[in-house]
ZAMARGU-4260 file (C-alpha; in steps of 0.2 Angstrom, whole numbers, plus 5000, padded with zeros to 4 digits):
<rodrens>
0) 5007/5267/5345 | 5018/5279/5335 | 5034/5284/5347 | 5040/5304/5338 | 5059/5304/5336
5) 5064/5323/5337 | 5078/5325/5327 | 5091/5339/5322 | 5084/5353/5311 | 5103/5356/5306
10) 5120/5351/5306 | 5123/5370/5320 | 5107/5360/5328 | 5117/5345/5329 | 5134/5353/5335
15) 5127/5362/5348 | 5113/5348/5356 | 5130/5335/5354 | 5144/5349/5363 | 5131/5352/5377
20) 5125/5334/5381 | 5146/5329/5379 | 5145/5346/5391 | 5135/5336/5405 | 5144/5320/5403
25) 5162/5329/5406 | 5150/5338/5422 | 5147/5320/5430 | 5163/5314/5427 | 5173/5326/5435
30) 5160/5327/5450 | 5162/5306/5449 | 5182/5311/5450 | 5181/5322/5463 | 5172/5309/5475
35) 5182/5297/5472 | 5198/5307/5476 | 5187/5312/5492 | 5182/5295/5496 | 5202/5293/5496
40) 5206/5306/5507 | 5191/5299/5521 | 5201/5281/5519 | 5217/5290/5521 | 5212/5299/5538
45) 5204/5283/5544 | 5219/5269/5542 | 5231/5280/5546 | 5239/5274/5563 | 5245/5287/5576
50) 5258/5277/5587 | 5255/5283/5605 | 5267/5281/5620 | 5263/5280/5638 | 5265/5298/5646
55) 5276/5297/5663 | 5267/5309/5675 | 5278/5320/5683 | 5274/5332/5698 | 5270/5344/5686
60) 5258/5336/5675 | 5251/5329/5692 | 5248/5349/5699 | 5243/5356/5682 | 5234/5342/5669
65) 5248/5346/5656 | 5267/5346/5651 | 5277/5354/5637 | 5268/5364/5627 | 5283/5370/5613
70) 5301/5361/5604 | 5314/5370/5598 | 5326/5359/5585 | 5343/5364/5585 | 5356/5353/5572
75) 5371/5344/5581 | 5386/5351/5574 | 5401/5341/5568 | 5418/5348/5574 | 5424/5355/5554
80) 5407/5363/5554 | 5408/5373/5570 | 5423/5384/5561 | 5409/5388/5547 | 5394/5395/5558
85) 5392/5413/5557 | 5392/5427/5571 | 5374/5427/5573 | 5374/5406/5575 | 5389/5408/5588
90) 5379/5423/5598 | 5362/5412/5595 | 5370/5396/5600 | 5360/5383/5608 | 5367/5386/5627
95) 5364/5405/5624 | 5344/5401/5619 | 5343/5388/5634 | 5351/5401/5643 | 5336/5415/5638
100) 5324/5403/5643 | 5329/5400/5661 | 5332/5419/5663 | 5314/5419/5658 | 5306/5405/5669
105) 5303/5393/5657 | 5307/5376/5660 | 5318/5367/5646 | 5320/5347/5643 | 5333/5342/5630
110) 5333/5323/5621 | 5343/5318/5607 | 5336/5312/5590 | 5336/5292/5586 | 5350/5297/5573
115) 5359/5307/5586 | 5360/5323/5572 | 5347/5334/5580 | 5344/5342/5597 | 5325/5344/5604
120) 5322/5356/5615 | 5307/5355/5626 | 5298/5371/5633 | 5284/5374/5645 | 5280/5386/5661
125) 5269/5383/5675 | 5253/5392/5678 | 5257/5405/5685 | 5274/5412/5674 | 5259/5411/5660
130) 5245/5423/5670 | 5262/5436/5674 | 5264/5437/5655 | 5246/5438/5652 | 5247/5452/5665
135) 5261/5462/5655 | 5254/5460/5639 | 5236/5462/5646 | 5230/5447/5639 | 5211/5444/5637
140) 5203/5430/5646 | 5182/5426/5644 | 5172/5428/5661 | 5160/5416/5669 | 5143/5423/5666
145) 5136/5418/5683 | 5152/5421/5694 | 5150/5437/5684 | 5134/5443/5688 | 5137/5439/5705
150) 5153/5449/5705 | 5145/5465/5699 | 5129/5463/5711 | 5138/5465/5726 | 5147/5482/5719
155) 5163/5488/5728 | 5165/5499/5745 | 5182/5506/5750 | 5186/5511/5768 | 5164/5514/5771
160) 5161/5522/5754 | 5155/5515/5737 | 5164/5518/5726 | 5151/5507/5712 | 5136/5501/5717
165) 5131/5484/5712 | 5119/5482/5697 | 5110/5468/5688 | 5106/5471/5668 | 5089/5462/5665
170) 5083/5464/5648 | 5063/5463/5649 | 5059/5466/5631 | 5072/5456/5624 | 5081/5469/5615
175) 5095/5458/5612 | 5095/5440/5610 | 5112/5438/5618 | 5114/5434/5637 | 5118/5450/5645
180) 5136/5442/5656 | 5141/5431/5637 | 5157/5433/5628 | 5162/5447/5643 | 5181/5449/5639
185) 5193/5456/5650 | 5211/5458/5651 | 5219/5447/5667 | 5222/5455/5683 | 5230/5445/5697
190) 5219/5447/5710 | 5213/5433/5722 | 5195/5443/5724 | 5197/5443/5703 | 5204/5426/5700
195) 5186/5417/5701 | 5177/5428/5690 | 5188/5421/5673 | 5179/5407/5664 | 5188/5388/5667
200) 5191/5375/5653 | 5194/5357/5655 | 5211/5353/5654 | 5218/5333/5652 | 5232/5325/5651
205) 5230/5306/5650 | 5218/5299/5666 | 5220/5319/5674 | 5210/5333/5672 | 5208/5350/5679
210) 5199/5365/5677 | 5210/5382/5672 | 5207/5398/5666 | 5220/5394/5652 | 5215/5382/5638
215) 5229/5376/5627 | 5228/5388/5614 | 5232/5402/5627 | 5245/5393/5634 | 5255/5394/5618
220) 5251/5408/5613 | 5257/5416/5631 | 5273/5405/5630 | 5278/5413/5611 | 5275/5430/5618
225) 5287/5426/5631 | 5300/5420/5617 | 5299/5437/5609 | 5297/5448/5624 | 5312/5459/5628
230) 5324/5450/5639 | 5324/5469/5652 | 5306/5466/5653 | 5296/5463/5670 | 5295/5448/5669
235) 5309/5445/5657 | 5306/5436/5640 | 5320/5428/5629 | 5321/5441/5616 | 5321/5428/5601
240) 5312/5434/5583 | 5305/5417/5579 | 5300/5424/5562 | 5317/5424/5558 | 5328/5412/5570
245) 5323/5397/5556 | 5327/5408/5541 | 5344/5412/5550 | 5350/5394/5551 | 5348/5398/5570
250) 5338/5381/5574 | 5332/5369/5562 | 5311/5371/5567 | 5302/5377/5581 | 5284/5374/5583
255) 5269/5371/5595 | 5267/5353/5601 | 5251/5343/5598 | 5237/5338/5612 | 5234/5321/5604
260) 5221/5318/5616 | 5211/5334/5610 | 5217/5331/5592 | 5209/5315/5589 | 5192/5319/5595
265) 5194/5335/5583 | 5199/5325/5568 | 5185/5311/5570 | 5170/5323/5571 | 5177/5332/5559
270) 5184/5321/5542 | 5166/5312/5539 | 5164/5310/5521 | 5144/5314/5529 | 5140/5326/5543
275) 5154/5334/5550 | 5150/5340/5566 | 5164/5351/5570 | 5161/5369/5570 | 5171/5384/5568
280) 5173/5387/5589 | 5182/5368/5589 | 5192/5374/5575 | 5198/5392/5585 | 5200/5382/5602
285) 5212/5372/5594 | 5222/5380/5579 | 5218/5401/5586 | 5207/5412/5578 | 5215/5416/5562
290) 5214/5398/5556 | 5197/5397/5564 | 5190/5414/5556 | 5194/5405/5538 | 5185/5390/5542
295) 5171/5400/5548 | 5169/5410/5532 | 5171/5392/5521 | 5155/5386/5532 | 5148/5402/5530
300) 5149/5402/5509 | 5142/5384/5513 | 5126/5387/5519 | 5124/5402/5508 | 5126/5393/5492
305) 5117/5377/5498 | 5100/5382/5487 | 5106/5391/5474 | 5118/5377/5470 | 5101/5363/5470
310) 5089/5378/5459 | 5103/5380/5447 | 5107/5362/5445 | 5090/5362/5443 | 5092/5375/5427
315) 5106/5365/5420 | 5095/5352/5418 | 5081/5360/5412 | 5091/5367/5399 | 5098/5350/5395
320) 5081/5342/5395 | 5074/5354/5380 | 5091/5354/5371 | 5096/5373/5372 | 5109/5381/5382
325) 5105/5399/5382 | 5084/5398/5385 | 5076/5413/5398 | 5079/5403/5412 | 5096/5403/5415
330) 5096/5422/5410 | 5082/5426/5426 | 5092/5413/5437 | 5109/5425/5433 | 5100/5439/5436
335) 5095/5434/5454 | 5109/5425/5459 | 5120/5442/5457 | 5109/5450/5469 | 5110/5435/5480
340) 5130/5438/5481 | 5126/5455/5486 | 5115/5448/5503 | 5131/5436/5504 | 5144/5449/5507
345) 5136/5458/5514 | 5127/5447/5528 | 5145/5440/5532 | 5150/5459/5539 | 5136/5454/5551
350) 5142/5437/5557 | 5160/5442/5555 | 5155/5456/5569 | 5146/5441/5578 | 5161/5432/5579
355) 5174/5445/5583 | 5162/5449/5597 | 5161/5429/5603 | 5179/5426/5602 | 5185/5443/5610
360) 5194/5448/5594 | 5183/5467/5593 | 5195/5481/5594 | 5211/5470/5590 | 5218/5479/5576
365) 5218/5496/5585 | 5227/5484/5598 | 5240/5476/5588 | 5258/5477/5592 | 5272/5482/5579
370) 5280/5467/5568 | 5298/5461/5574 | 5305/5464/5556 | 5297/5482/5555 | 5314/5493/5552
375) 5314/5511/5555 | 5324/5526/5568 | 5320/5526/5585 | 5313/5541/5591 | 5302/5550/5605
380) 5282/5549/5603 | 5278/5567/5595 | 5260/5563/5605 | 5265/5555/5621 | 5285/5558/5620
385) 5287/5536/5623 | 5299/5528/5613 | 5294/5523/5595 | 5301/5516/5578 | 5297/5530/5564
390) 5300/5525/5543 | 5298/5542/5533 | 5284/5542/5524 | 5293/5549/5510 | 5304/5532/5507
395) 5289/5521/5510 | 5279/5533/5496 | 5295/5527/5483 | 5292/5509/5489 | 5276/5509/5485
400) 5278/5516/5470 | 5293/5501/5465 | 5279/5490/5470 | 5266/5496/5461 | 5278/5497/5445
405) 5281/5478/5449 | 5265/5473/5450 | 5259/5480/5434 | 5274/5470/5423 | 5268/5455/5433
410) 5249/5461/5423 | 5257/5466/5410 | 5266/5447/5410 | 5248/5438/5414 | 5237/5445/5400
415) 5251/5441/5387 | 5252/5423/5393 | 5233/5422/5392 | 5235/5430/5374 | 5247/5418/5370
420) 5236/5406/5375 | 5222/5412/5362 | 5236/5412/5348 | 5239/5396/5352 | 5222/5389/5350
425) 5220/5397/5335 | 5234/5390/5328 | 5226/5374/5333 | 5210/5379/5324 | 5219/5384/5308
430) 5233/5371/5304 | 5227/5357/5318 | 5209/5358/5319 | 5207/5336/5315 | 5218/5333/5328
435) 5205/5337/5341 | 5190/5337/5331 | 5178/5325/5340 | 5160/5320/5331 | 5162/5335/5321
440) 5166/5347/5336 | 5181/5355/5337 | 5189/5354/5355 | 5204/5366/5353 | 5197/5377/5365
445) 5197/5364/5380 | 5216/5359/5376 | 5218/5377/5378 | 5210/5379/5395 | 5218/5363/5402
450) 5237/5373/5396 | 5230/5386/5405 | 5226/5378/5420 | 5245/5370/5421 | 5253/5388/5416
455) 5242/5398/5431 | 5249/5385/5443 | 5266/5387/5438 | 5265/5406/5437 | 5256/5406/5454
460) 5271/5396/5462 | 5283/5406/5452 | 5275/5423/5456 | 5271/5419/5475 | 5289/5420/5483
465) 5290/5436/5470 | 5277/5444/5480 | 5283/5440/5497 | 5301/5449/5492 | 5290/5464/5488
470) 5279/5465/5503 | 5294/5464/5513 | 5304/5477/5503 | 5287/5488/5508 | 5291/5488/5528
475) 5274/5485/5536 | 5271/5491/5554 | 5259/5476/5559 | 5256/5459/5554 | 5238/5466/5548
480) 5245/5479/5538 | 5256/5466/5529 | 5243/5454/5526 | 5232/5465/5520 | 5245/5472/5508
485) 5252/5453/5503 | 5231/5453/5497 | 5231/5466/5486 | 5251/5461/5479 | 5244/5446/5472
490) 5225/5446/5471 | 5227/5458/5454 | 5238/5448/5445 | 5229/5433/5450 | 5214/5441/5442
495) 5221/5445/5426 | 5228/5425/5423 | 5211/5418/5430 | 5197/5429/5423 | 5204/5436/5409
500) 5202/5420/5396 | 5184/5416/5400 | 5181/5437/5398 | 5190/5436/5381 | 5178/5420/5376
505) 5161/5428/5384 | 5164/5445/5376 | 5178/5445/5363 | 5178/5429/5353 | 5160/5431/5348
510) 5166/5445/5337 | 5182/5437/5328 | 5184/5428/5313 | 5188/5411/5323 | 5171/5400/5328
515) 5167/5396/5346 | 5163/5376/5350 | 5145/5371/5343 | 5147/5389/5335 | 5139/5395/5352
520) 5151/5403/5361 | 5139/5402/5378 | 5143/5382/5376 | 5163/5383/5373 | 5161/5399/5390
525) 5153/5385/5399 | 5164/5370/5395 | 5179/5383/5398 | 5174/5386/5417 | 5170/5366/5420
530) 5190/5364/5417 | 5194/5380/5427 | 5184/5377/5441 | 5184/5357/5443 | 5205/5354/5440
535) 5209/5366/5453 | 5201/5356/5466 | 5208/5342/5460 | 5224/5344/5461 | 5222/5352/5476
540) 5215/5334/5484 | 5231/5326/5473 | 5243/5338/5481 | 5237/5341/5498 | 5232/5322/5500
545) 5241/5307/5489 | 5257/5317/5486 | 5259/5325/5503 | 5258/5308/5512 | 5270/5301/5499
550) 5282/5313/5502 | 5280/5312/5523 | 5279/5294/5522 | 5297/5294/5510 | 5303/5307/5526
555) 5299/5295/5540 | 5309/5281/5530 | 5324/5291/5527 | 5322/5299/5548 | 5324/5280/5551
560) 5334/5272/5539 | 5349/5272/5550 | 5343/5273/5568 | 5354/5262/5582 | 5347/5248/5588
565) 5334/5248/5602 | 5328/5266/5598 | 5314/5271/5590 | 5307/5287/5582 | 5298/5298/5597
570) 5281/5306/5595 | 5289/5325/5594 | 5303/5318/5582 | 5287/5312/5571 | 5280/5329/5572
575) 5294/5336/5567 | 5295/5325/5551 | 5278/5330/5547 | 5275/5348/5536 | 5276/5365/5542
580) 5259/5375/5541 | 5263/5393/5539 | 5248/5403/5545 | 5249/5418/5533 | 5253/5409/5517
585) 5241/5393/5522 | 5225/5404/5525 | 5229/5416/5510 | 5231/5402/5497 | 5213/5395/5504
590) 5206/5413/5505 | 5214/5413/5486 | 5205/5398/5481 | 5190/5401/5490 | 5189/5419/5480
595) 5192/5413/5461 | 5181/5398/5464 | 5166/5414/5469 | 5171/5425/5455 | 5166/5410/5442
600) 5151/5405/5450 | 5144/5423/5450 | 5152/5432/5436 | 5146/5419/5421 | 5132/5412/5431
605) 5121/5415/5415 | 5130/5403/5405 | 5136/5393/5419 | 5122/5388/5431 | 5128/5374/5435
610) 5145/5382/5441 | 5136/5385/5459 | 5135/5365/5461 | 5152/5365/5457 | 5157/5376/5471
615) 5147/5368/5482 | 5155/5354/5481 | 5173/5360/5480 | 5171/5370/5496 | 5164/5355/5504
620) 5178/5346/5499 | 5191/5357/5505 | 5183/5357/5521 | 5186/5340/5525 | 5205/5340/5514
625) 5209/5353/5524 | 5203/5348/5541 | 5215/5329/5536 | 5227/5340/5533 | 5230/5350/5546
630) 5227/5337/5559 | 5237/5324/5550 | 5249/5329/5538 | 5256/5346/5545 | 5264/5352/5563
635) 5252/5361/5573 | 5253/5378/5569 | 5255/5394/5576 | 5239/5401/5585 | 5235/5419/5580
640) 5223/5431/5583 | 5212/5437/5569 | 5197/5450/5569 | 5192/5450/5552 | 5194/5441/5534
645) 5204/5457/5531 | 5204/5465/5513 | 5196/5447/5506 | 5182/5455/5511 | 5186/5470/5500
650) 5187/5457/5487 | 5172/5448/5489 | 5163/5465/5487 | 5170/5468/5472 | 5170/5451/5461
655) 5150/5454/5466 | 5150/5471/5457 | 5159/5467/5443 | 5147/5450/5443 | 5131/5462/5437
660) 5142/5469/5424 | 5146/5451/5417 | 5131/5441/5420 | 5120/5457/5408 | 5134/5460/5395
665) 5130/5440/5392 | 5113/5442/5393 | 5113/5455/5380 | 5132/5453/5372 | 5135/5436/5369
670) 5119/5425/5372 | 5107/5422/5358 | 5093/5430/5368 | 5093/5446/5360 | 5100/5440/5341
675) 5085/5448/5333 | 5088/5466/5341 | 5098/5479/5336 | 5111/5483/5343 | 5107/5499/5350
680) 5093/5490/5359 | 5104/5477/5366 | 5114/5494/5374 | 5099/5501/5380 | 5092/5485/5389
685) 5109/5480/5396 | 5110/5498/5407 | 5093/5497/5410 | 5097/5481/5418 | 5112/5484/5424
690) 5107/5501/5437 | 5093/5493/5441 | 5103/5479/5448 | 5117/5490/5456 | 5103/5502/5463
695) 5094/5484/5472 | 5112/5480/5478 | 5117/5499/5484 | 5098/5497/5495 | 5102/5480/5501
700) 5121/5485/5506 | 5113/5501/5516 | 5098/5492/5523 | 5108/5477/5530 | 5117/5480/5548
705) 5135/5478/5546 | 5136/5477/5567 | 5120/5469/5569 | 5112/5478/5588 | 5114/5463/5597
710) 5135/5465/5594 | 5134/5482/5598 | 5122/5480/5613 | 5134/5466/5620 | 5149/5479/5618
715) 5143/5491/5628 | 5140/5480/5640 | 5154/5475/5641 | 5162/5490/5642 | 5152/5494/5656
720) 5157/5480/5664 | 5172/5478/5662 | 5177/5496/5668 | 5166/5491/5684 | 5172/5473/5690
725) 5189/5474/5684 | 5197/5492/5682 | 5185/5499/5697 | 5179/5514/5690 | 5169/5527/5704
730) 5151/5529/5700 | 5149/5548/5692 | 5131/5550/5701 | 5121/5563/5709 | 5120/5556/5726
735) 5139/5554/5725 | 5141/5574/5721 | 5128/5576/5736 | 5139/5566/5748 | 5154/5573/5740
740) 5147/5592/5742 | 5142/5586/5760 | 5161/5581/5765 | 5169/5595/5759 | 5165/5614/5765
745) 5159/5623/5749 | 5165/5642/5750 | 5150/5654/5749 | 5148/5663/5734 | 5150/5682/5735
750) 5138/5693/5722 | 5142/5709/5717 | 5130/5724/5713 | 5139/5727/5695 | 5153/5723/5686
755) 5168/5728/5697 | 5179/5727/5681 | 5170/5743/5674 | 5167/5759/5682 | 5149/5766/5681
760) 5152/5784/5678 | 5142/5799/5689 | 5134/5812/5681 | 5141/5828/5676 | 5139/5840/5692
765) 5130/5853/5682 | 5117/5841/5677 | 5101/5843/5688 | 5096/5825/5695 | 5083/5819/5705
770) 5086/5814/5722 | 5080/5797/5718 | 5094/5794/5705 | 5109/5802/5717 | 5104/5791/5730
775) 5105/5776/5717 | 5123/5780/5712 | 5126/5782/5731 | 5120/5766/5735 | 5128/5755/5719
780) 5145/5762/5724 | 5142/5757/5744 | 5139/5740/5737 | 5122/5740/5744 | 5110/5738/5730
785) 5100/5727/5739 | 5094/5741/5750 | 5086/5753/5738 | 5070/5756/5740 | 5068/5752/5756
790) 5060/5762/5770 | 5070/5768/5784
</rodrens>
């Protein structure tokens, strides 16, 4: 039996055949990497020892199944550094703070350090200090779906008249699949008729449990509203600005205090190297809604890209297995897959309402309060003459404008690093092309992209606290606003340093005098986004895992290197040791990551098939690096309230636009699919292509819901509800206008003959009338119309 051995037709053959097999072994080994670094992280989260104390049970915790909720860490002072503090640390001082809290009714604890050079301050407020601030700030509180039906089938009567009749909302044709009484939000009214109507959670602490209407998360959140709530209010807050009390040397930290008990259960279902079982509502009861929302939206992109990432695997190899990298297939699976991106972004408005709606975050922008560092002239309402801080719009349009100018040098700044970059490589190619010249193929170009990996990290660092100066130079009103802003500030220069190299290889390279690896420059595109996608991820698990313990592990040794004998480091003191997890910055640079990583995958998916795999296993990778570190390796942070992804979303929206554009202009441009068609040809197919595409995306984005019926159904209902069992709104009814019309005497209405405001002239004496028509005018100005005609 005669085995055929195919070989190369030519040396290109050879080059290119070689360059993509070398392509797929470099694939394998990075993936190979990247479990290993995640196997790592799962060894990491499993041996690492949490050394618990024995809680002693007060009253308190006895009454209420939990005890200080909050620290605050002031420094201990020698006597020549008093004489250096400043005004604001002397008016601030740590009695003054203590102080602010007991005028408030919190209850403080304070404890020294083991080394004696740091104060801790422990807060917490009983149950019902909490529900009186969730009264002034009218909190929102979920309602119990049965006490709730209960509550509005009885209705409400007020000294022997209803004033609402009860009602039952059945829904026979299942409209909606929700349950008419879930994810009813209210705000808190104190009310013992009220009280049992709010939903109850669990509560522990050790062997007690409890059942309360306040989960942890609300309990911080309510106790930081009452640090920043004005010190004249009713009931009176502290008046502290904890954006700014740390950036102020006022105390050292100040964070929310861990529920170990509730921790530990969270980070056991959730860092599994196979089937994590924690969910996105876990994650929001826990960390608050903002954190939550992100990890929603990474789960979301997860099961989204779960089948494309197996059927262009599945193209990769196909292409492999016949020894070309730009056959039809890959062409037809780009084409697809961009439309696919569109039913991604455009389904997530869908679940994004859904979750708003299930967390009680709908309407919380048009909510939100002013930001504590929002600067202006106090001045009365020109709508409802209250009190209000006003910035001219005139200054904030020249701030904007300053900005903008910024933002494009910082542009302007990335596309010349990038072009440096290119000048670099071709240097290379010239005068150093043996140096990286493996089997006859020139890798200059993969040198390049790893430089260029190492210089986006240092310019993302560099240019990150840039950007924060500027969004703070622009004076945001709410924290919304500001994010939303800090988005756009850095996104487009982000763009330009992380897309612009792999658009000048797609589109520009083909067409200089300097060769492309394999001279295919679809080969060098796609070894080009191997590097840019796989080496973010990993030094991400590096950073965020090996070096992050090494650094809190070097902490705890220098915390107790010099401790007194027969003390030992406490729990908080350990927390406090441990990294602080800013919410804004933490969930942009994820949303940051999360973004690039779907630009790459949907942008050169024609040449880059196998960039779907990739992301698939990057965002499952971040799931679990994230999850250790936010229940190991950071403080708890602070919960916040989000409705949306915010302008990501915007984002999203656009990278798929721009995605038809690319993945065509490859098809056509710079593929060798269309080598033997002119060039005028090649225009004509790619617009062809191209509206047709955008035309399928501008029908799916108009036939898919962005608030599916169920949400707005559910709203509605609550809004009825809600303006029945809890703010008491009178039925607007006919019977209730009868019995209204009944109790009240209704004057009679008096109908005149004619228009009293006009005075019907008579007809000139010398005109000869009937009888019939004086008697008419006699009887109109006697008011007694209704008799003519009659007989006497």
């Amino acid at each position: 039996m005669k085995v055929s051995i195919r070989y190369p037709a030519s040396p290109l053959e050879y080059e290119r055949e070689f360059g993509f097999y070398l392509d797929a072994w470099a694939f394998l080994f990075l993936f190979a990497l990247l479990i290993v670094f995640l196997t790592i992280t799962i060894i990491i989260s499993r041996r690492s020892k949490r050394e618990f104390y024995q809680r002693k049970c007060g009253q308190f915790e006895l009454d209420y199944a939990y005890s200080y909720d909050y620290v605050f860490v002031f420094k201990v002072y020698q006597e020549d550094e008093v004489a250096s503090l400043n005004e604001e640390q002397m008016t601030y001082s740590m009695k003054n703070i203590i102080d602010r809290m007991e005028h408030a009714r919190l209850q403080v604890k304070c404890f020294y350090s083991c080394q004696r050079d740091e104060i801790y301050v422990k807060v917490r407020a009983t149950p019902e200090r909490l529900l009186d601030e969730a009264v002034r700030t009218s909190y929102k509180f979920e309602l119990d779906p049965v006490k709730l039906q209960i509550a509005g089938s009885m209705g409400l009567t007020e000294k022997g008249v209803v004033r609402w009749k009860g009602f039952v909302i059945t829904d026979l044709y299942k409209v909606s699949q929700c349950n008419p009484y879930e994810y009813i939000y209210a705000r808190y009214v104190k009310s013992e008729k009220l009280r049992p109507i709010y939903k109850e959670h669990p509560v522990h602490c050790d062997t007690i449990s409890k059942m309360h209407v306040l989960r942890p998360v609300d309990r911080i959140k309510l106790i930081t509203s009452i640090f920043e709530g004005n010190v004249n209010a009713n009931p009176p807050g502290c008046g502290l600005q904890l954006n700014t009390v740390v950036l102020r040397d006022i105390v050292l930290a100040h964070f929310p205090l861990h529920d170990f008990d509730e921790l530990v259960d969270l980070e056991q279902r959730w860092v599994k190297f196979f089937g994590s079982s924690v969910t996105p509502d876990d994650i929001k009861n826990y960390y608050g809604e903002k954190i939550g929302l992100y990890f929603a939206f990474l789960t979301y992109v997860i099961s989204w890209i779960r089948k494309p990432a197996w059927a262009g695997l599945f193209v990769y190899i196909f292409s492999l297995i016949i020894g070309r990298h730009d056959s039809y297939l890959p062409a037809i699976f780009g084409a697809v897959f961009v439309v696919w991106c569109t039913v991604i972004a455009e389904n997530w408005k869908g679940k994004q309402a859904t979750i708003a709606m299930e967390w009680g975050c709908t309407g919380y922008e048009e909510e939100e309060r002013e930001r504590a560092e929002y600067e202006g002239v106090e001045i009365p309402s020109p709508i409802d003459g209250q009190p209000m801080v006003y910035y001219s719009s005139s200054s904030s349009f020249f701030v904007r404008g300053i900005v903008n100018t910024a933002i494009c040098g910082f542009v302007a700044v990335a596309v010349a690093m990038v072009v440096a970059i290119v000048r670099f490589q071709n240097y290379l190619y010239v005068y150093q092309s043996n140096v990286f010249t493996i089997v006859g193929l020139n890798y200059t170009p993969v040198i390049s992209t790893l430089l260029l990996v190492v210089l986006i990290e240092v310019v993302r660092r560099i240019y990150w606290p840039i950007a924060i100066a500027l969004n703070d130079f622009q004076n945001h009103r709410t924290e919304t606003d500001y994010e939303d802003n800090l988005v756009s500030t850095i996104f487009v220069v982000q763009f330009a340093y992380s897309f612009f190299y792999p658009t000048y290889v797609a589109f520009a390279k083909p067409y200089t005098v300097y060769e492309c690896v394999g001279r295919s420059c679809m080969l060098e595109l796609s070894q080009v986004l191997l590097v840019l996608t796989f080496l973010p991820i990993l030094i991400h698990c590096i950073e965020q895992v090996i070096v992050l313990k090494i650094f809190q592990a070097k902490k705890v040794q220098q915390e107790t290197s010099n401790i007194e004998p027969g003390s030992a480091v406490g729990i908080i003191e350990r927390q406090y040791l441990l990294a602080e997890y800013n919410v804004v910055d933490g969930t942009f640079q994820d949303y940051s990551a999360l973004m690039t990583l779907f630009g790459y995958m949907s942008m050169f998916v024609a040449a880059f098939p196998n960039g779907i795999a990739i992301a698939l296993i990057s965002c499952e990778a971040r799931l679990r690096i994230d999850g250790w570190r936010l229940c190991q390796a950071f403080r708890r942070p602070q919960p916040k309230i989000a409705e949306d992804i915010g302008v990501w979303e915007n984002v999203m929206h656009f990278l798929s636009i721009v995605a038809v554009v690319y993945t065509f202009a490859i098809i056509c441009f710079t593929g060798d699919y269309l080598q033997d068609v002119t060039w005028a040809y090649r225009w004509i197919y790619f617009l062809v292509m191209e509206h047709v595409t955008l035309f399928i995306k501008i029908y799916l984005i108009v036939a898919i819901e962005d608030v599916p019926e169920d949400v707005t159904i559910q709203l509605a209902r609550q809004e009825h509800i809600v303006s029945k069992v809890i703010d008491n709104e009178s039925d607007e009814t006919e019977d209730m206008f009868h019995s209204q019309q009944a109790e009240f005497n209704i004057a009679l209405l008096e109908i005149s003959a004619y228009d009293r405001d006009y005075q019907i002239p008579l007809p000139p004496q010398d005109t000869e009338v009937s009888e019939e028509v004086v008697s008419l005018y006699k009887l109109i100005e006697s008011n007694n119309i209704f008799d003519f005609g009659k007989e006497d």
